[in-house]
N, C-alpha and C positions, 0 to 999 in steps of 0.2 A: 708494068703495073702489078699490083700486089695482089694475089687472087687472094680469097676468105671463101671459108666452103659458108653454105647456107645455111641459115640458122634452120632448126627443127621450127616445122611449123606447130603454133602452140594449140591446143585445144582449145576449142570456145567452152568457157565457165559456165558450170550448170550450176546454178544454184539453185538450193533448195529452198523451196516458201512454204510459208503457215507459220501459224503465231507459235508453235513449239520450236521450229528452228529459229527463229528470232529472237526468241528468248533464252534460247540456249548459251551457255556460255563454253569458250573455245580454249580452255588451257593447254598451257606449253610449259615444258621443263623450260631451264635456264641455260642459255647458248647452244645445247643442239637439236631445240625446237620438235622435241618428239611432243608428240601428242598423247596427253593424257587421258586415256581411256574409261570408261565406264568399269572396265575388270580393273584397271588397275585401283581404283577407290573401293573396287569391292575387299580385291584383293592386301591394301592394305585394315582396311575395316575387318576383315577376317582374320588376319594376324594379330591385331590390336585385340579383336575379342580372345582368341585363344590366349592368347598372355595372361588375358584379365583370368580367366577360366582356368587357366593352369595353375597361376599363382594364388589363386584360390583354391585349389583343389593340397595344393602343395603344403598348404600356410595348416587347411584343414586336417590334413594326414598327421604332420608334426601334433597339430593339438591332443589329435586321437591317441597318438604314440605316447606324447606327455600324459595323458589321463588315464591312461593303461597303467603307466608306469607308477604312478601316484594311486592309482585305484590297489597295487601289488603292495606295495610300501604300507598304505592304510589297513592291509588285511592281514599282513604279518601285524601292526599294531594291534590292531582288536584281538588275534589269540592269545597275543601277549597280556592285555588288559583281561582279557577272558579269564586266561589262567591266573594273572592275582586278584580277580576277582573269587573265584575259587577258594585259592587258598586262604582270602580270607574270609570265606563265607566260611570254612573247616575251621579255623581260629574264633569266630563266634560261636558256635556252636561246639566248640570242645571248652570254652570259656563259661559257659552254661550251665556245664555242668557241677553238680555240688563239689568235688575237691582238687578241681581247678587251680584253688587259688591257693590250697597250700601246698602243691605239687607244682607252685609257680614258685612260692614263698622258700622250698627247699633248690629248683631247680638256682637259683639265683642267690643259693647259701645263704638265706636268711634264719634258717632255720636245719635240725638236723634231721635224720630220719625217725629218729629217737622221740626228739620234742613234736610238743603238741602245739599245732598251729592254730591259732586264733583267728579268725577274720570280722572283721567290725566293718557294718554296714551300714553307712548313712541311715539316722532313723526316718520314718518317711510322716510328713506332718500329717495331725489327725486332728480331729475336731477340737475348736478353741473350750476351755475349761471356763 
């Protein structure tokens, strides 16, 4: 006759009662039936936010580094602009002056150092006759 050792005797099942474990629900991975725990849903909810939070943070720095960079770029413009601003507020105001314009009219060999420079100035309208 064929002996078989004895099966382990099995625990009697304690179930747990009350409307929270009833309502509980009992997840399982797929074919090796581990049980999915309360950390583990923390534990990936906690990953998922750090992603959210890092990629955010990440996305943010880039920005700051772009507006840095672009704030550097616009400050070399403005001296730039500043300085021909400048130079030509010195161009109106040497233009102002009374013999401007035949030291413009010689500079540009219109005329010689010798000859007399004339300059004719729009008459400016005055009262009808």
């Amino acid at each position: 006759m064929l002996h078989l050792p004895a099966l382990p005797a099995e625990r009697p099942l304690r179930l747990p009662t009350g409307l929270l474990w009833e309502a509980r629900v009992r997840w399982r991975m797929a074919r090796r039936r581990h049980p999915i725990r309360r950390w583990h849903l923390a534990a990936v909810v906690m990953v998922a936010l750090s992603l959210w939070v890092g990629t955010g943070l990440l996305s943010g720095w880039r920005e700051n580094v772009r507006l840095e960079r672009q704030a550097g770029r616009l400050a070399v413009q403005d001296r730039v602009l500043a300085a021909l601003v400048a130079r030509e507020g010195a161009e109106l105001q040497a233009a102002a002056a009374p013999g401007w314009a035949a030291e413009q009219a010689r500079a540009e060999g219109l005329a010689n150092p010798s000859q007399a420079v004339y300059v004719i100035t729009p008459a400016r309208p005055g009262p009808a006759a």
